[in-house]
C-alpha positions as CSV (number, residue, x, y, z in Angstrom):
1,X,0.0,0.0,0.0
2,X,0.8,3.3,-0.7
3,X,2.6,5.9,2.1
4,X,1.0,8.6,0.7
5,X,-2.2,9.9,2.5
6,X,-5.2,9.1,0.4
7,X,-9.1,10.5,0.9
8,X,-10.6,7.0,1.3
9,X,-9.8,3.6,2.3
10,X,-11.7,0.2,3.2
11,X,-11.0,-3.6,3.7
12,X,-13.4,-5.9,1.9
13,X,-14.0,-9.3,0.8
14,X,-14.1,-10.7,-2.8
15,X,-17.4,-12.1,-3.7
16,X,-16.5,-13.0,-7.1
17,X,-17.3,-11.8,-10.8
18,X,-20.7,-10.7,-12.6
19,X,-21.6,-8.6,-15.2
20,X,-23.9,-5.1,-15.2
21,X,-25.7,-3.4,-18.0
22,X,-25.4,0.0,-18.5
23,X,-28.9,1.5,-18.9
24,X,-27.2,4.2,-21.2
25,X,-25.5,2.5,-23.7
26,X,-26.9,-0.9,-23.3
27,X,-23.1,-2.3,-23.2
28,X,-22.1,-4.8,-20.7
29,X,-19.6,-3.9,-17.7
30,X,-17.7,-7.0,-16.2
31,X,-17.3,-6.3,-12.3
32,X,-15.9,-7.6,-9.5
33,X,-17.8,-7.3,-6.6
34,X,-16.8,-7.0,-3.4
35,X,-18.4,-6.6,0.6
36,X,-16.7,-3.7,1.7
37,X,-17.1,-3.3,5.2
38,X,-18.1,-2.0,8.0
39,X,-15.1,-1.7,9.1
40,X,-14.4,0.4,12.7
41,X,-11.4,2.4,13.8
42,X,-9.6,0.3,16.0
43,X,-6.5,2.1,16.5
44,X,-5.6,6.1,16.1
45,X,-2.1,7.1,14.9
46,X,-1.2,11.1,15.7
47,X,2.1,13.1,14.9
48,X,2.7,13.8,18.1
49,X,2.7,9.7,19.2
50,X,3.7,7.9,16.1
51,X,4.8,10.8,13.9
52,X,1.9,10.4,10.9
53,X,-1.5,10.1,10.8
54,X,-3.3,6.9,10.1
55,X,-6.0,4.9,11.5
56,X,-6.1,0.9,12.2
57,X,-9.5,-0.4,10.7
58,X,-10.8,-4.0,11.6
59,X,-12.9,-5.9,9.5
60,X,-15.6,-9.0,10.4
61,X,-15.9,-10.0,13.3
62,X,-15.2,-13.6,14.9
63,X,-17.6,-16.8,15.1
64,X,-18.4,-17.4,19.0
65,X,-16.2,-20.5,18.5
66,X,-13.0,-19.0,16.6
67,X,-13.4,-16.0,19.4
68,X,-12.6,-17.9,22.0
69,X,-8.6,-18.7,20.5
70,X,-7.8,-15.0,20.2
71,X,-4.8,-14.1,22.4
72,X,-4.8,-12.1,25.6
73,X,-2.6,-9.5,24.0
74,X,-4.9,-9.1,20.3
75,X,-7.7,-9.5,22.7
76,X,-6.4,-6.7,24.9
77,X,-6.0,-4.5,21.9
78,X,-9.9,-4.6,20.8
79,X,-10.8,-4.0,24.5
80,X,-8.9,-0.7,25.1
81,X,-10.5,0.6,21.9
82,X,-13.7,-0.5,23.2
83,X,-14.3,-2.4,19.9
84,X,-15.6,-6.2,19.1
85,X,-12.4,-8.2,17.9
86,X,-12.1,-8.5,14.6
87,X,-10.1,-11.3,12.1
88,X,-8.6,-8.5,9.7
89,X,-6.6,-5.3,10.6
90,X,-5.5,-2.8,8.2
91,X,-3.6,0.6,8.6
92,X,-4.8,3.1,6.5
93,X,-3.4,6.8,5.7
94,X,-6.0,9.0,5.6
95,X,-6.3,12.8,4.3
96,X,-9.1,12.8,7.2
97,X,-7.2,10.8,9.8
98,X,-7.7,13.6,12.4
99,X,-11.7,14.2,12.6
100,X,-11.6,10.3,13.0
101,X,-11.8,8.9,16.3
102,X,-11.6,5.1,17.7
103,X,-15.0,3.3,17.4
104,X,-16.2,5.4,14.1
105,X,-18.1,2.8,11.2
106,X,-17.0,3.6,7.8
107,X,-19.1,1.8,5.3
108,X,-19.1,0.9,1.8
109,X,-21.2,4.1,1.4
110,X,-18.0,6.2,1.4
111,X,-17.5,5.3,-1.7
112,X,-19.6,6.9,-5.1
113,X,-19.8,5.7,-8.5
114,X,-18.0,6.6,-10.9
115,X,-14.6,7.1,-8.8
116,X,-11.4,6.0,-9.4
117,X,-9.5,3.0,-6.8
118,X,-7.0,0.9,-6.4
119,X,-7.2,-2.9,-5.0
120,X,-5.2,-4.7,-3.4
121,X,-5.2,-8.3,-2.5
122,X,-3.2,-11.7,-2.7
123,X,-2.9,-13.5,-5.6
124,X,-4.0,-17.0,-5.7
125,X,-1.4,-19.3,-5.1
126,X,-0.3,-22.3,-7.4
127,X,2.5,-23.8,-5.5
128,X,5.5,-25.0,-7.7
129,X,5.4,-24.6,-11.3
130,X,7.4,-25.1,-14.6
131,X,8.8,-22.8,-16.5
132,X,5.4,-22.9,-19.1
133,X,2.7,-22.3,-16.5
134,X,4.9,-19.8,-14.3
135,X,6.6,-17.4,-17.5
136,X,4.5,-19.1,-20.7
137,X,7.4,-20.4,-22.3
138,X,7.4,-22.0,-25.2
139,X,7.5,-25.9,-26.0
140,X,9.5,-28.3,-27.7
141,X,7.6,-30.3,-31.0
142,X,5.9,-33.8,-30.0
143,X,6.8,-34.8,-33.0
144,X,9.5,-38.8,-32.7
145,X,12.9,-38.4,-30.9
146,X,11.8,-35.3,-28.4
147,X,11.9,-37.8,-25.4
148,X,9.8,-36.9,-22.4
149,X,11.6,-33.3,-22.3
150,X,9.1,-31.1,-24.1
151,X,8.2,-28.6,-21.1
152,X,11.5,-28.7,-19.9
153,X,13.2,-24.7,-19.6
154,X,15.9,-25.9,-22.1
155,X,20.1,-24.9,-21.7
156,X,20.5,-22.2,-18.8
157,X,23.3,-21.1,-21.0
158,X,26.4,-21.0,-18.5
159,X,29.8,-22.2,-19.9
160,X,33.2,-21.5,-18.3
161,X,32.0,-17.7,-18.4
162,X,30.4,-16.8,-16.1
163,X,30.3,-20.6,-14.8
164,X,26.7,-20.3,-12.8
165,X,23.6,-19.5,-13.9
166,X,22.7,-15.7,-14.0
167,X,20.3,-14.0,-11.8
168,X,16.4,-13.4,-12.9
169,X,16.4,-16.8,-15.1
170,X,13.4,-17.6,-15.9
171,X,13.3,-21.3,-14.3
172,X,10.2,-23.4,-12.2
173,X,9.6,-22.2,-9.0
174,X,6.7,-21.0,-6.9
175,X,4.2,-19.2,-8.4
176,X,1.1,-17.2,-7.2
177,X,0.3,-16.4,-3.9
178,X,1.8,-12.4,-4.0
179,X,0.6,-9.3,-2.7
180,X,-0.9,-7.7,-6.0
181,X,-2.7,-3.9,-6.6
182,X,-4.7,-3.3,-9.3
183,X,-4.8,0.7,-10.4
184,X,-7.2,2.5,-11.0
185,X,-10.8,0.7,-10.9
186,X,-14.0,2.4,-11.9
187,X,-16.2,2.0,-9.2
188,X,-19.6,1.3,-11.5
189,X,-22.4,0.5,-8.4
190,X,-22.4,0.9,-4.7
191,X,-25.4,-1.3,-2.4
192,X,-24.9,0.9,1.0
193,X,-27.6,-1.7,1.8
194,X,-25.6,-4.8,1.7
195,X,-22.4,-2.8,1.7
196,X,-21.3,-3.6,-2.0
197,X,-18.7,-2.5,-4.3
198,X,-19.0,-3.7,-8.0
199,X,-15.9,-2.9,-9.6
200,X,-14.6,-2.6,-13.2
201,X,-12.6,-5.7,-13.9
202,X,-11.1,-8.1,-12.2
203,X,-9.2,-8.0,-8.5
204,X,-6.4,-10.4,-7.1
205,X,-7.1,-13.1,-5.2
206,X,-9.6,-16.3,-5.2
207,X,-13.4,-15.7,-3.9
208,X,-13.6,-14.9,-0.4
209,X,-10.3,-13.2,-0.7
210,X,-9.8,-10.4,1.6
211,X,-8.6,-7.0,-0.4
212,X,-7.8,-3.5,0.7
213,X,-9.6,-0.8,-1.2
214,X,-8.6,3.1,-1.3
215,X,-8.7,5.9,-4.0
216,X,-6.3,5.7,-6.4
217,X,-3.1,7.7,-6.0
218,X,-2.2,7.7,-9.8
219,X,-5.8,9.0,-11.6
């Protein structure tokens, strides 16, 4: 995330993909929508304690079972704020960091169509790959005497000079599972109702991902 101080910010959760018609135009939009929110302030950061101004927002709350596992020191934490514990915490810089104040609710109605964000979320992870599936390199032909070789990566190309294998080679490896933000998003509808984003396009991670939404810095 970005350390400059932006006018919005929420966490959310990634519902998945649909598609809306614009009443206009009659074109189709794909979006991504996501439950953003409520989230509360947990946590107020001032210039004269921490030397910036931010605020810590939690998002969903715990089951009555999972609650019972939290420790006494993230336990401790939601108590002196006065706030329910909750399973995600974010820090956010805000422009408007000062006139918030620990307990607030800031909702998915923050947010109004037509606005520019960015997203933020993990990737989904696809644990070791080859070189094909990780960079999309090319193949060798099936055709008689390839031998069972015909997704391997080929020569890595070091002789007696330089003698080892050079750095940022594209080779198998793990893939997926990265911390990935999308630029600037149209927001197309907002359900202050159900606290829903729909989203132009798509957003990292797998459905029921968590992601971090805030206006875009780069518009």
């Amino acid at each position: 995330m970005s350390r400059m101080p932006v006018e919005k910010g929420i966490i959310g959760r990634k519902l998945g993909m649909t598609q809306i018609f614009n009443p206009d135009n009659g074109n189709v939009v794909p979006v991504t929508v996501i439950e953003a929110g409520p989230c509360h302030v947990v946590q107020k950061k001032t210039d004269i304690n921490d030397g910036y101004r931010a605020v810590q927002l939690g998002f969903m709350s715990y089951t009555e079972k999972r609650e019972k596992k939290i420790t006494k020191p993230r336990r401790g934490h939601f108590t002196k704020a006065g706030v329910a514990p909750k399973r995600h915490l974010k820090e956010f810089r805000l422009k408007n960091a000062g006139e918030l104040n620990v307990g607030d609710e800031i909702s998915a109605g923050a947010f109004k169509a037509g606005e520019k964000v960015d997203v933020t979320g993990m990737t989904k992870g696809r644990g070791f790959s080859g070189g094909v599936k990780r960079w999309g390199l090319g193949i060798q032909k099936k055709s008689h005497g390839g031998g069972p070789v015909h997704r391997h990566v080929g020569s890595l190309g070091a002789n007696s000079d330089p003698s080892r294998i050079m750095k940022n080679k594209k080779m198998p490896g793990q893939y997926g599972h990265e911390k990935v933000t999308v630029l600037n998003l149209e927001v197309i509808k907002i359900d202050e109702g159900q606290n829903l984003i729909a989203v132009k396009g798509a957003v990292p991670g797998p459905k029921g991902a968590v992601v971090f939404i805030r206006s875009a810095v780069k518009s």
